[in-house]
C-alpha atoms as one frame of an Amber mdcrd trajectory, in Angstrom:
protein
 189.265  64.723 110.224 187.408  67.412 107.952 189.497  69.297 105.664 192.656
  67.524 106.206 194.688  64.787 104.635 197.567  62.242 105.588 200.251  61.710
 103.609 203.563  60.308 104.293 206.778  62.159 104.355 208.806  61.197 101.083
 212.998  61.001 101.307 214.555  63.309  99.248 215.377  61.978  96.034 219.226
  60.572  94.974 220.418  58.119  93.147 222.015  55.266  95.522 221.547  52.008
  93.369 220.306  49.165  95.736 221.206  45.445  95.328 217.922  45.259  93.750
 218.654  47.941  90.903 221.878  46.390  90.127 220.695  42.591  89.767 217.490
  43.568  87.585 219.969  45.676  85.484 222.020  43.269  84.891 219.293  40.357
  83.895 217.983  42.919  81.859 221.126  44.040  79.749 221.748  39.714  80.189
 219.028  39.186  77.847 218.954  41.568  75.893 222.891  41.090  75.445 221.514
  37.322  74.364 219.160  38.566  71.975 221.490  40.831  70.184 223.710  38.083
  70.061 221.106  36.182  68.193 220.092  38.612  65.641 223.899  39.736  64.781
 225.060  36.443  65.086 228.047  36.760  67.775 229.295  35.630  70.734 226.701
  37.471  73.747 230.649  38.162  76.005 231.302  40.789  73.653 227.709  42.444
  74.367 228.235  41.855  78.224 231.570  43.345  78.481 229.689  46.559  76.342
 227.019  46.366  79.177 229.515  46.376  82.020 231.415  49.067  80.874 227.990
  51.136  80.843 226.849  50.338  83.774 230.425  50.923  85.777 231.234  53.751
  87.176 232.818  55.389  84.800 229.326  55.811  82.721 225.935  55.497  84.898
 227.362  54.167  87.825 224.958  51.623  88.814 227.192  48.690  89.279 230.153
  49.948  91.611 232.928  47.732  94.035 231.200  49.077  96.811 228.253  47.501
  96.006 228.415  44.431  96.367 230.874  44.752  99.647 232.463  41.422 100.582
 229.977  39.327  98.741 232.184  39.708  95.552 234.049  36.678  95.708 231.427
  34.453  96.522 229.366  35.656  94.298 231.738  35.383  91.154 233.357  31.853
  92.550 229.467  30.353  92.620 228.877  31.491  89.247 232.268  30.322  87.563
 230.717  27.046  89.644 227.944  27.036  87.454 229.057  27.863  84.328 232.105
  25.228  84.614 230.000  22.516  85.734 227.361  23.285  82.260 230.600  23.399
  80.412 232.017  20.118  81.749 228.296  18.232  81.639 228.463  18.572  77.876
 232.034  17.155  77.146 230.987  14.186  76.370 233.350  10.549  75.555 232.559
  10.387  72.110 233.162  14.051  71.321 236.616  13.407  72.329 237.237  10.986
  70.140 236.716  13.588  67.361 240.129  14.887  67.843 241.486  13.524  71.282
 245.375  14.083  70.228 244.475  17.982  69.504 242.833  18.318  72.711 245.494
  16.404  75.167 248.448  19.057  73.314 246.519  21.953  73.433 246.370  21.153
  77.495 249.577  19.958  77.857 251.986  21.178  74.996 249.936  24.303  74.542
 248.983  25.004  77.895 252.816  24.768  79.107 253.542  27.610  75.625 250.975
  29.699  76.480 252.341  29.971  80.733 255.721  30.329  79.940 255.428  33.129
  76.642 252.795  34.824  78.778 254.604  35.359  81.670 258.113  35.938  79.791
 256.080  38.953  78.308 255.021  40.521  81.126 258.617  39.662  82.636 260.702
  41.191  80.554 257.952  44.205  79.061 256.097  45.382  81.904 258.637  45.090
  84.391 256.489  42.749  86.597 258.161  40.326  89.519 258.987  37.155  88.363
 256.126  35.638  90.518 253.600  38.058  89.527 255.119  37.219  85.988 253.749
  33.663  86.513 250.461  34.607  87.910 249.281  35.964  85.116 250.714  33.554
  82.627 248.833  30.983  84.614 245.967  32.558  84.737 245.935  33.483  80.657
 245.978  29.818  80.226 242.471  29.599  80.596 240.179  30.302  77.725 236.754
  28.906  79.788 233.619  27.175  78.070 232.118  31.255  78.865 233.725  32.709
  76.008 234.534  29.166  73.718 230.369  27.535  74.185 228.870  31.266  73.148
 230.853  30.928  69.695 230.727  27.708  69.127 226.903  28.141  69.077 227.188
  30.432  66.625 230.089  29.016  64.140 229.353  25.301  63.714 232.868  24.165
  63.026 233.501  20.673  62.062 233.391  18.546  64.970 236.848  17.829  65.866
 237.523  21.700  65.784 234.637  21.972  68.149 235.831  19.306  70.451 239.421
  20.199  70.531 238.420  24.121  71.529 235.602  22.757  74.116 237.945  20.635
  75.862 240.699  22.964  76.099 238.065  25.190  77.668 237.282  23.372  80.435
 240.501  21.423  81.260 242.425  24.567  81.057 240.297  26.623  83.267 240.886
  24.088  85.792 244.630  24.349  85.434 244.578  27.867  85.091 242.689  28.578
  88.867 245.114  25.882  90.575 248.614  26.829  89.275 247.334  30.497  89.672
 246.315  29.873  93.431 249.512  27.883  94.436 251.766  30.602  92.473 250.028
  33.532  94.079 250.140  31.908  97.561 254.031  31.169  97.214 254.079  35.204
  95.552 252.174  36.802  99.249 254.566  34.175 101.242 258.043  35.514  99.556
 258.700  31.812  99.183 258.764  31.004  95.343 260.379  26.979  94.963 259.188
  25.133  91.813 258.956  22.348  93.920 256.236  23.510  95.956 254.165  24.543
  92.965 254.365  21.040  91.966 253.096  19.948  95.485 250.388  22.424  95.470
 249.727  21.937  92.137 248.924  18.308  92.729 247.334  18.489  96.422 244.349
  21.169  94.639 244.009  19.131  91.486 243.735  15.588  93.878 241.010  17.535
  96.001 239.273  18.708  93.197 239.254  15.511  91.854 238.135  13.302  94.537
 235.369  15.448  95.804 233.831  15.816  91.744 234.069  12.111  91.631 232.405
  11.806  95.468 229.673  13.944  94.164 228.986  12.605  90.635 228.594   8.937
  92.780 226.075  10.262  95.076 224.344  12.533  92.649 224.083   9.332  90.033
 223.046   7.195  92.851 220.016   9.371  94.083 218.868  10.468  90.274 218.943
   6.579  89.244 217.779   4.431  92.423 215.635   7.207  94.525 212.052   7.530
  93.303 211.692  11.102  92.288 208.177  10.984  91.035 206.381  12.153  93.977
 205.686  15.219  92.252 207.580  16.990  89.630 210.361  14.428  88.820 212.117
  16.762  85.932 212.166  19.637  88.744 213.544  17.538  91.667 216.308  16.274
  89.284 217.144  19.464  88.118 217.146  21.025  91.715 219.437  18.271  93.068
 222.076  18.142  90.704 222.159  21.951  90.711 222.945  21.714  94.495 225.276
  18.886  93.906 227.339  21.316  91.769 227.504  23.747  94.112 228.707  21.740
  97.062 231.066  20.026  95.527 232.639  23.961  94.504 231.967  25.022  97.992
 233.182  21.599  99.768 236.324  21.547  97.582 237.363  25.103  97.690 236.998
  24.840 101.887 239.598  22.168 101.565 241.799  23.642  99.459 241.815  27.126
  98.020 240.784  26.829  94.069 240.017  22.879  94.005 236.559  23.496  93.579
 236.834  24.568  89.751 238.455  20.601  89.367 235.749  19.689  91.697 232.744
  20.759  89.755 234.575  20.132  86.155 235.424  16.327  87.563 231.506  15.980
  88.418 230.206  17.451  84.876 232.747  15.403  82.637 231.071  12.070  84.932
 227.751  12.825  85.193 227.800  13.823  81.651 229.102  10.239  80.147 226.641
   8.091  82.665 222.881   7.603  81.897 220.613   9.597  83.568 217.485  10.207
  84.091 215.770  13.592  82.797 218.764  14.271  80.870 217.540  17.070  78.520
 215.216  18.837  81.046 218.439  18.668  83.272 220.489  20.584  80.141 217.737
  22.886  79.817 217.649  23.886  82.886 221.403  24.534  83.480 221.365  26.286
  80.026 218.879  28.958  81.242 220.922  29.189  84.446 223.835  29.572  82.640
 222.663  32.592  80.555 221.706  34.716  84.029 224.947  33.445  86.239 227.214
  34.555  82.904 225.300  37.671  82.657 226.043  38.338  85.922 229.695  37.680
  86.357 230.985  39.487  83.274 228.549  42.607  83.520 229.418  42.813  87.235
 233.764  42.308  86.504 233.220  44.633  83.113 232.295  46.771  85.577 234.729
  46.832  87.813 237.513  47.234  84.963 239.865  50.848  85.931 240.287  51.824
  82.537 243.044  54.161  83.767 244.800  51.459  84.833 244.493  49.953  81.154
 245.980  53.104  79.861 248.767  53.017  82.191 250.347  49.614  80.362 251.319
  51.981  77.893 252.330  50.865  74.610 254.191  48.014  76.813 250.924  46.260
  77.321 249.914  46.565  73.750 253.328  44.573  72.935 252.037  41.912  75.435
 248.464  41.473  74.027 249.718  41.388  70.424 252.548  38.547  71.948 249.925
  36.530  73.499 247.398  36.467  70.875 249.256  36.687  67.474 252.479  35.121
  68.448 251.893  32.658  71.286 248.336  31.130  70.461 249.306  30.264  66.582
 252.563  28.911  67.654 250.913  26.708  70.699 247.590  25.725  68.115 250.421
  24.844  64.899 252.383  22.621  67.356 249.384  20.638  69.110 247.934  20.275
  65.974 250.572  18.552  63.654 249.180  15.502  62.125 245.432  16.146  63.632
 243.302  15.519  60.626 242.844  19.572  61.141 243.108  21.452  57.433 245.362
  24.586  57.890 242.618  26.426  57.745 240.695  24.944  60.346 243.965  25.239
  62.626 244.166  29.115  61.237 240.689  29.102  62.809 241.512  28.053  66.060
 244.481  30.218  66.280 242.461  33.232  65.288 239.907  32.221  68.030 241.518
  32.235  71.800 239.248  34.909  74.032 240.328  34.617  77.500 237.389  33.836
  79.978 235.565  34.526  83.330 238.216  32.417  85.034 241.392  34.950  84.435
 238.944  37.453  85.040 237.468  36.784  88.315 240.833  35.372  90.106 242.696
  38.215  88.643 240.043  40.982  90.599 240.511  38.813  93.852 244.389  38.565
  93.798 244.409  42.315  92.784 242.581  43.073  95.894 244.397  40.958  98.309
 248.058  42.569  97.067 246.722  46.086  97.495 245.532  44.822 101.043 248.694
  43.218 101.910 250.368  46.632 100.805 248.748  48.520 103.164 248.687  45.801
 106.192 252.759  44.924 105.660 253.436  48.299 104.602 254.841  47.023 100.805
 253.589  49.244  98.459 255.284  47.966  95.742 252.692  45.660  95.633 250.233
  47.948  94.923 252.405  48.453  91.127 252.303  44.946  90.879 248.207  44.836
  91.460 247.908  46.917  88.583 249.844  44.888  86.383 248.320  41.841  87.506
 244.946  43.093  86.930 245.481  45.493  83.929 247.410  42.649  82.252 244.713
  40.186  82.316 241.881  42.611  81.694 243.675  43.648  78.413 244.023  40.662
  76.964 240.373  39.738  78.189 238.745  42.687  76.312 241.221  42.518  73.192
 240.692  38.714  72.424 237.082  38.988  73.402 236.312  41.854  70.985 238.931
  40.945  68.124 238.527  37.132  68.260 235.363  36.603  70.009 233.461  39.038
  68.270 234.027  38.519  64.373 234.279  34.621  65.082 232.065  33.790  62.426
 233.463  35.948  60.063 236.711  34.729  60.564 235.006  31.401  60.011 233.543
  32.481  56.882 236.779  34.072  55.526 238.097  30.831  56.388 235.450  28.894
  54.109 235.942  25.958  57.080 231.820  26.428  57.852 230.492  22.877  56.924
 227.210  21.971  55.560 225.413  20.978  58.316 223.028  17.650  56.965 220.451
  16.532  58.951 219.705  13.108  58.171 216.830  10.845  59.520 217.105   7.360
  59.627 220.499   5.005  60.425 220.001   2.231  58.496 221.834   1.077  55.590
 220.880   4.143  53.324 221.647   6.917  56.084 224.490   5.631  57.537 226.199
   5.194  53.867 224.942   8.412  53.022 226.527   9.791  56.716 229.824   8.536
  56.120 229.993   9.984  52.793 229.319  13.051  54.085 231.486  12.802  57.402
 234.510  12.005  55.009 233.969  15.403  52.776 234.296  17.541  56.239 230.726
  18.132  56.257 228.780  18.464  59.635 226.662  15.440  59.587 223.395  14.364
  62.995 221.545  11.850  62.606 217.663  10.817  64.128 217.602   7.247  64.843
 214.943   5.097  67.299 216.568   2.018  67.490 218.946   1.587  70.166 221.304
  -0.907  68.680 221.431   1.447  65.611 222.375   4.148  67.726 224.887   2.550
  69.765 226.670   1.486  66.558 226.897   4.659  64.821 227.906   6.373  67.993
 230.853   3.895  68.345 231.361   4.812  64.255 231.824   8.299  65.512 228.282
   9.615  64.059 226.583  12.604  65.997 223.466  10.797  66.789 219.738  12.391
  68.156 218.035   9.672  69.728 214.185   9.846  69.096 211.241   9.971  66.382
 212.020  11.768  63.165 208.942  13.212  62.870 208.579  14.567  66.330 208.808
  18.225  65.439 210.248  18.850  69.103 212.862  16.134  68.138 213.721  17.827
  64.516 214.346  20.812  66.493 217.021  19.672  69.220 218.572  18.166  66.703
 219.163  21.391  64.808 216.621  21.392  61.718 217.086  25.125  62.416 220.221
  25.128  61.197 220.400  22.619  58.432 220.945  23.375  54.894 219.915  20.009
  53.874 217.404  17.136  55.617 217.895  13.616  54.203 214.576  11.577  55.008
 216.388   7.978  55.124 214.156   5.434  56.329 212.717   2.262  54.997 209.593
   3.784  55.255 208.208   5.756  52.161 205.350   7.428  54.799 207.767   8.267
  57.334 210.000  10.323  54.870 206.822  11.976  53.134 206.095  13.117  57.052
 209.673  14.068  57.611 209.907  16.079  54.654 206.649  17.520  54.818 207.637
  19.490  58.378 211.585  20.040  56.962 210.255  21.998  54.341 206.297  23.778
  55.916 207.677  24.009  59.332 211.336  24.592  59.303 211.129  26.128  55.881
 214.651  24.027  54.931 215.824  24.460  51.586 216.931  21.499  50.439 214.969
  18.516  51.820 215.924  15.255  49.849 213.598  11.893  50.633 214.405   8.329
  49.695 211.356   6.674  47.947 211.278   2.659  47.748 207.674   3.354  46.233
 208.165   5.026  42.349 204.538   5.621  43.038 205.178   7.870  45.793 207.473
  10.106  43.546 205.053  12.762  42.776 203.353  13.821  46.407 206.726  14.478
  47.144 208.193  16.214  44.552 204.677  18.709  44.768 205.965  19.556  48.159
 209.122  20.933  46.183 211.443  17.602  47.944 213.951  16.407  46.244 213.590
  12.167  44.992 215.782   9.409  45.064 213.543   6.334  44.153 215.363   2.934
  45.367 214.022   1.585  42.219 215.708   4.033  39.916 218.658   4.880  41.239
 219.535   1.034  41.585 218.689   0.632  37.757 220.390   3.362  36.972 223.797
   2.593  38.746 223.264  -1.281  36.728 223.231   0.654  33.521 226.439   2.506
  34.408 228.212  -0.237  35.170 227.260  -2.022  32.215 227.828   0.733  29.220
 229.761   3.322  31.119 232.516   1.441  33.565 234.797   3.815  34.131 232.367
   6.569  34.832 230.521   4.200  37.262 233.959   3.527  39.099 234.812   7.166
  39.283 231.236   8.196  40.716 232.108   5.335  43.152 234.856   6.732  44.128
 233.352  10.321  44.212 233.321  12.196  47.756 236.677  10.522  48.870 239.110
  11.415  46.779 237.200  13.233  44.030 234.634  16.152  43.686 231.814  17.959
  42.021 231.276  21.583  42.929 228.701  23.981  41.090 228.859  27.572  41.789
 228.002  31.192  40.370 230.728  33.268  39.166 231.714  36.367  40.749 235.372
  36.404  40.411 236.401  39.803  39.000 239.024  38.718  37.861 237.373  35.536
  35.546 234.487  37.376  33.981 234.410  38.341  30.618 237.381  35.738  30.221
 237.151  33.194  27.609 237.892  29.756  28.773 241.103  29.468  26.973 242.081
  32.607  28.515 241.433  31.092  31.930 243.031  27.874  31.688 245.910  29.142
  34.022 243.158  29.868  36.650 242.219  26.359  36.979 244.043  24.183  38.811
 245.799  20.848  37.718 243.920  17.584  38.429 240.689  19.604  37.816 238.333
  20.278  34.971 235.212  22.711  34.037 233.078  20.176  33.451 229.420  22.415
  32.335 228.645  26.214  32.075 224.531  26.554  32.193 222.813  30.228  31.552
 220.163  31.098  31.122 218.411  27.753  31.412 220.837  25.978  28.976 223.405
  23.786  29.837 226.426  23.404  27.660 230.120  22.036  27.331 232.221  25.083
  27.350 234.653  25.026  24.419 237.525  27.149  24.266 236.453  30.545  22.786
 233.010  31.004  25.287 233.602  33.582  27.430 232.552  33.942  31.325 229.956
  35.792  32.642 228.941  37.027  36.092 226.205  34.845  37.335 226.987  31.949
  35.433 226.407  28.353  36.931 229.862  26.599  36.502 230.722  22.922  37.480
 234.192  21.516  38.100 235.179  17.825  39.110 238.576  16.249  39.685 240.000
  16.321  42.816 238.724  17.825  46.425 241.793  19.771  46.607 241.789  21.348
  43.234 238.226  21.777  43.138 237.640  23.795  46.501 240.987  26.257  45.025
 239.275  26.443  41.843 235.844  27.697  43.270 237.896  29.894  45.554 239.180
  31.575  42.101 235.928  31.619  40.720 233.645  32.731  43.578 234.987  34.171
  46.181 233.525  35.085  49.577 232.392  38.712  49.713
């Protein structure tokens, strides 16, 4: 038609966020919240509670109750599915064994400290009803692998610390969602008995149980004897036991209200100690899934958080977070821990570190919902005071531990000094596993790269984190955590093999300290021109002869060395030590410890009494591990 044109009619413009707004958001802020986390080096829940808050309705609105409609629940109870299944796949048997008395009284002894304080608190504080009382001290049990796995990636801690705080993650979050459930359900029934706790206790936990261990069988069963490589294998294996964790959440929390969180924990902790095919494409895969379902979940409840019923706890709910995190957790850690192996530093560290989770988080939203819908149904609306202290409660303590333990984890860690040097060492024969147990029995945070399968099964039975695969597969260096190693040991028998090793340690990894074993003397100098550190067989075995010959008593002492005894060489920056003389300083060192060497300025000298400290000097002590490590504390303290 000549001289016209069509057009459509366009809405007036608002701003109603759809389903689709609100997901992308969140994804978005998810990985960005992730790479923030990466660059500053701290746990991504304290960025994804930030990113809630934002995107609530108290700042752009996007994310809103309404929103998502009835679909909350589901959502948030197949995501906790998820992220308790990736938790539970990773506990592995011989990461147990690091520290299995800490972990069994932090989930019994501690777990039992933690309900009973908790809810005494909010008893006798807030005011609460005795059975709302023990909702939330059941549900600030949990601390969840969604706060504990994000810091943990970012502080290596010595193994047993790691082990003890993973397992108390997942076992308690599973403890946490039944006794919560069979409390609340006795709370909305006016018909609190500690018998029937114990009951309903047992009847969720033996669901959960039994349909985890149903699904681990058949999941095991179809990745091991069904032929998946019609196609992409890695995929299909992914795909099915992704759907295996879900139905055993769904199937177990249709049989009993909360069972699924034992359900899908009970089919991780299996699935993750049998041999399966496609393991690390598996991992991968749930990692990945992991990062968007978490995003998700603590955006979505972040949002959701009334921060005017935060502010209506009142100084009251201050005295309850400060209870649960400063009084409660280091009494509950101190008393699981005695006689551990755990340095009271290490134990400081795990008090320090107790963020709450998605789990008190999520149930805590849906019981806060149901009591202000039973108030207005039964016409009770006391409940509706009770809702807000069940929910501001538990959101308190969520955001307070998350931002003030959560967030400066590593420097806690670091204030701590209980960061191990992580050594990466390839090779598990004689050498490396000598070298490992060394190592191990200093504290230090020792994986090693072995091929041989008998090798491997013995040092894992020895208690040695071991990376199955070849040494110098750069892919293999890298899931082993190259990345993150201060030293690489090359170890083999093979004087090529270690040149290759070292050769990507130090041009692709760009790792500091890369030390090789050379059983050639010949190959000595290709090595060393690649700026590696050498330890020729030849050498060092002539060497130790000669000791042992003319110097006895220093070759049984450098024996010895690393158990009992130590050599640590630092820089001054004490304040308080430079421009001291050494006689002047004598006080400063411990007993049972000596400064063996001062070296400036390229020289190295015996100090005698009247030389005088400087900043930036290299100092060396040796005597004993304890009175070494207080000695550099005096002498170079972290900034």
């Amino acid at each position: 038609m000549t001289g016209s044109s069509f057009s459509l009619p366009l809405p007036p413009f608002s701003f109603e966020p759809n389903m689709l707004l609100i997901v992308a958001s969140i994804v978005a802020l998810g990985v960005l919240s992730q790479v923030l986390a990466d660059r500053y080096r701290v746990p991504s829940v304290l960025f994804l509670i930030i990113s809630g808050i934002v995107l609530g309705p108290k700042v752009l609105g996007v994310v809103t109750q309404d929103a998502f409609g009835g679909s909350l629940s589901t959502i948030v109870g197949l995501s906790v599915a998820i992220i308790v299944f990736e938790g539970a796949f990773h506990l592995h048997v011989d990461k147990l064994r690091q520290s299995p008395v800490a972990a069994v009284r932090l989930i019994t002894v501690g777990a039992l400290i933690s309900f009973l304080g908790t809810a005494a608190a909010v008893y006798y504080l807030l005011g609460a009803d005795l059975g709302i009382a023990l909702v939330v001290g059941a549900l600030l049990i949990a601390t969840g692998p969604t706060v504990i796995t994000p810091i943990l990636e970012i502080v290596p801690v010595r193994r047993p610390v790691g082990a003890a705080l993973e397992t108390e993650g997942i076992v308690n979050d599973v403890t946490a969602a039944i006794l919560a459930a069979v409390i609340f359900k006795a709370v909305t029934a006016q018909q609190i008995d500690p018998r029937n706790f114990l009951v309903g206790f047992s009847q969720r936990l033996a669901v959960g149980i039994g349909i985890g261990l149903v699904v681990a069988g058949l999941l095991w069963y179809v990745l091991t004897h069904v032929d998946l490589s019609s196609g992409n294998a890695p995929e299909n294996a992914r795909l099915i036991t992704f759907a295996g964790a879900l139905v055993a959440y769904s199937v177990a929390n249709t049989i009993a209200t909360e069972a699924g969180v034992a359900a899908v924990a009970t089919a991780g902790v299996v699935l993750g100690n049998v041999e399966l095919p496609y393991r690390e494409e598996i991992e991968e895969f749930k990692g990945t899934i992991r990062l968007i379902v978490l995003s998700f979940i603590f955006i979505a409840l972040a949002a959701l958080i009334e921060i005017d019923t935060l502010l209506s706890m009142g100084l009251a709910g201050v005295a309850v977070v400060l209870i649960v995190a400063l009084v409660l957790r280091p009494l509950l850690v101190f008393l699981s821990t005695v006689r551990t192996g755990l340095s009271f530093r290490e134990k400081l560290f795990v008090s320090a570190v107790g963020p709450r989770g998605i789990i008190p988080a999520a149930i805590a939203t849906l019981f806060a919902l149901e009591l202000q819908h039973i108030a207005t149904q039964q016409g009770r609306p006391a409940l509706i005071e009770q809702s807000n202290i069940l929910a501001g409660t538990v959101f308190m303590v969520i955001v307070t531990t998350v931002v003030l333990q959560g967030g400066p984890a590593r420097w806690i860690a670091e204030r701590l000094d209980i960061l191990p040097m992580r050594v990466l060492i390839v090779g598990s024969g004689k050498v490396g596993r000598s070298l490992a147990e060394r190592l191990d029995e200093r504290g230090e945070d020792v994986i090693v790269i072995e091929e041989d399968p008998d090798i491997i099964e013995s040092s894992r039975s020895a208690g040695f984190t071991v990376k199955e695969g070849d040494g110098t597969d750069t892919d293999v260096l890298r899931s082993a955590g190259i990345e993150n190693a201060k030293i690489v040991v090359a170890a083999t028998g093979d004087d090529d093999t270690n040149l290759l090793v070292s050769q990507l340690a130090r041009t692709s990894f760009d790792v500091e300290d890369v030390i090789a074993r050379v059983n050639d003397p010949s190959n000595v100098e290709p090595l060393e021109e690649l700026g590696v550190r050498t330890i020729s067989s030849t050498d060092a075995t002539a060497w130790a002869i000669d000791n042992a010959i003319e110097r006895p008593a220093l070759s049984n002492w450098m024996t010895e060395l690393g158990r009992s005894g130590d050599v640590q060489e630092i820089v001054v920056t004490s304040e308080e030590t430079v421009g001291r003389t050494i006689a002047e300083l004598e006080d400063s060192i411990p007993d049972r410890c000596q400064l063996a060497l001062i070296s400036r300025n390229g020289e190295t000298l015996v100090p005698a009494a009247d030389v005088t400290v400087k900043e930036g000097d290299h100092v060396t002590f040796l005597g004993q591990r304890d009175a070494v490590r207080e000695a550099v504390d005096r002498f170079h303290p972290h900034d």
